[in-house]
N, C-alpha and C positions, 0 to 999 in steps of 0.2 A: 620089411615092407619097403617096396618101391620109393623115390621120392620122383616128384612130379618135376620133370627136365623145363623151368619158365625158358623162353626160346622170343629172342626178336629176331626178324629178317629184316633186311637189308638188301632190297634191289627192283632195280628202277624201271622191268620190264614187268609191267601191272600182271600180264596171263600168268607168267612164273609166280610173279608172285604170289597170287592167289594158289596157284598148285603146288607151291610149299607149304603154303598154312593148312589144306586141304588134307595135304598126305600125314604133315606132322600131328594134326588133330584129331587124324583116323584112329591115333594108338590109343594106349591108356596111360602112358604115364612121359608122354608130354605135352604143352600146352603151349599156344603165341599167346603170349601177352602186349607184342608191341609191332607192328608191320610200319616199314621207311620206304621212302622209294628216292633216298637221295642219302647223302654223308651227312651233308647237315642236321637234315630232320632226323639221321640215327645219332645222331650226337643228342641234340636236344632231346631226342626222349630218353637216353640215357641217364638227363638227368633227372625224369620225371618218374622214371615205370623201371619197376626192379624183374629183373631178369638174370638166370644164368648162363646161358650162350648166346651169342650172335652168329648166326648165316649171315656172313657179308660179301656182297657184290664186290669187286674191287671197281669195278667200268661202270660208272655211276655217268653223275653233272660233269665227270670229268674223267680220265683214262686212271687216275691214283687216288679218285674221291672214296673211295673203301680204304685205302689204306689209310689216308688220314684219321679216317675215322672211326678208324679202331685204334688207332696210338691215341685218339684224343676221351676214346671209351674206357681204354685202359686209365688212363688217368685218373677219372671221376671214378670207375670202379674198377680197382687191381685184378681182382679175382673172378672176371667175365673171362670166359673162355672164349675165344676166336677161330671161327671154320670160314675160311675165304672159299666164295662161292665163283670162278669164274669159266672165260671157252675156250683161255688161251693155258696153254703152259711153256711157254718162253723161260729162257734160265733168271734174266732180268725181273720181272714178274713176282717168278716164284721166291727168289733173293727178296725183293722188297718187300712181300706180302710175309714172309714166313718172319723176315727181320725185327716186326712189330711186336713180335712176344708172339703169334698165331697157333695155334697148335697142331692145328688140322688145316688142308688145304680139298677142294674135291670140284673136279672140273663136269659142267653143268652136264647133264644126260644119265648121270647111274642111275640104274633103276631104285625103287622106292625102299625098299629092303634092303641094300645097299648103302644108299644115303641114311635112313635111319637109323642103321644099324653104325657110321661113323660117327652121328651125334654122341649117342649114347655111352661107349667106347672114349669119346671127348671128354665127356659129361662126368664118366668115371676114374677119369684118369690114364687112359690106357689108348691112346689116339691110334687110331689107322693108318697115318700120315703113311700115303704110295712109296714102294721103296727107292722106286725111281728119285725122288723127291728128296727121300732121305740121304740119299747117297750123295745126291749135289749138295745138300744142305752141308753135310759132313765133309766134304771138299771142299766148301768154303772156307768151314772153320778152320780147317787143318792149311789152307793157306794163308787166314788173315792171324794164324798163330804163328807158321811160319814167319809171316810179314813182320809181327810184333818183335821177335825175335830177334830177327835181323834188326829191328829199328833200336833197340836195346842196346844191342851190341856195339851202333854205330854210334848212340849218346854214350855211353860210356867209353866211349873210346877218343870222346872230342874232346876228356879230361886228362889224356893222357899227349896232348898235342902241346908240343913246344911252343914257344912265343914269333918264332920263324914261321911255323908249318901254320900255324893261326894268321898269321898277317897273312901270308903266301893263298889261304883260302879265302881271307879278306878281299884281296885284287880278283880272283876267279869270279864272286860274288859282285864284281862290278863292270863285269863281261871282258876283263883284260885277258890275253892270249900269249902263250909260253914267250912271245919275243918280246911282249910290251911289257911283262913283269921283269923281264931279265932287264931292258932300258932302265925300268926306274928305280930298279934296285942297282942299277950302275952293276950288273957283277955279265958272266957269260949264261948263255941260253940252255947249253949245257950241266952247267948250275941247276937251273930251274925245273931242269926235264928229271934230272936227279931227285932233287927234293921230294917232287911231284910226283915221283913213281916210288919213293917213301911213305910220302902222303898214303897214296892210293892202298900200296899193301897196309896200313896201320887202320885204314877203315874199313877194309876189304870190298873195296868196291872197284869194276875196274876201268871209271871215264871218271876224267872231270864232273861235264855233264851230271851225274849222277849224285856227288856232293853237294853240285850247288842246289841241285831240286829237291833234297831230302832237307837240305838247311835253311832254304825258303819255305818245305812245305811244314817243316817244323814251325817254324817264324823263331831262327835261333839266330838270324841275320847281325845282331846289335853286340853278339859274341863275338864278330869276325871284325866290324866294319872300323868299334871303335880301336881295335887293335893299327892300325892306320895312320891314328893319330897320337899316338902313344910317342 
């Protein structure tokens, strides 16, 4: 036996919305139990009216009021499943909407049998998510793995830096320039371009620039600075 799909929407053009609760009620085994015409009010009802999917607008009270508010539905209940309802498919968009935990995504206009047929498929575990969609998605991952990667490689590698090459990234960190480290360390410039290009092959990276921005954006700064005063 069927179980009956509870279904809140979520969006803030009253005609649509009324022609989702119209088409989804036409079947038999799903039902709205809750209609939002904002992020807010699909939060707040979230915590009132039990449902197992959400149709969410993402372009609400605001251009990201959907996605809030399915990260803040996810919250109150883990186990709602999310289908972002929007007109755009932008790379931006679809990254931030599917980011939420989303499962399904489905841009406004597919016919009725089409759309119902992605709930359902949601519902059971076995999403439609567009391949197009999949693909980016899967390009993400595999670059913010490669990203992780890298970033791994360059912490573990700031353990194996001398009490020189640490200072030496200390003054970079303080905006000094291959001449003004070679002045204060009293030695030749030549010296310093050396080190520096030791540096560089030991984190495999290949600017300055690029040190000091992965060790600020770390906030590993207090590793470098107080070597300075050592």
């Amino acid at each position: 036996m069927n179980n009956i799909i509870r279904i809140m929407i979520a969006e803030d053009f009253s005609v649509l919305l009324e022609d989702l609760k119209e088409i989804i009620e036409s079947t038999n085994d799903m039902q709205v139990v809750a209609l939002a015409s904002s992020g807010d009010e699909a939060i707040k009802l979230a915590k009132e009216v039990s449902f197992d999917l959400v149709l969410m607008d993402i372009e609400m009270e605001h251009a990201h009021a959907g996605v809030w508010a399915a990260e803040c539905i996810q919250k109150i209940k883990p186990d709602t499943k999310v289908i972002f309802l929007t007109a755009h498919e932008t790379k931006d968009i679809i990254l931030t909407a599917m980011g939420t935990g989303a499962i399904d995504y489905m841009v406004k206009g597919l016919n009725d049998e089409e759309m119902l047929e992605h709930i359902r498929k949601a519902y059971y575990g076995n999403p439609m998510l567009d391949s197009k969609i999949q693909h980016l998605v899967f390009r993400e991952y595999q670059r913010l793995q490669k990203s992780e990667k890298s970033l791994l490689y360059f912490i573990n590698n700031i353990a194996s830096l001398t009490p020189t090459e640490k200072e030496l990234i200390g003054y970079l960190l303080d905006g000094n320039k291959i001449k003004e480290i070679a002045n204060i360390r009293a030695v030749e410039v030549v010296t310093i371009k050396s080190q520096i290009n030791r540096l560089l092959k030991k984190l495999d990276v290949s600017r300055t620039k690029e040190i000091v921005k992965t060790i600020n954006e770390l906030n590993l700064q207090h590793l470098f600075k107080d070597t300075l005063f050592k």
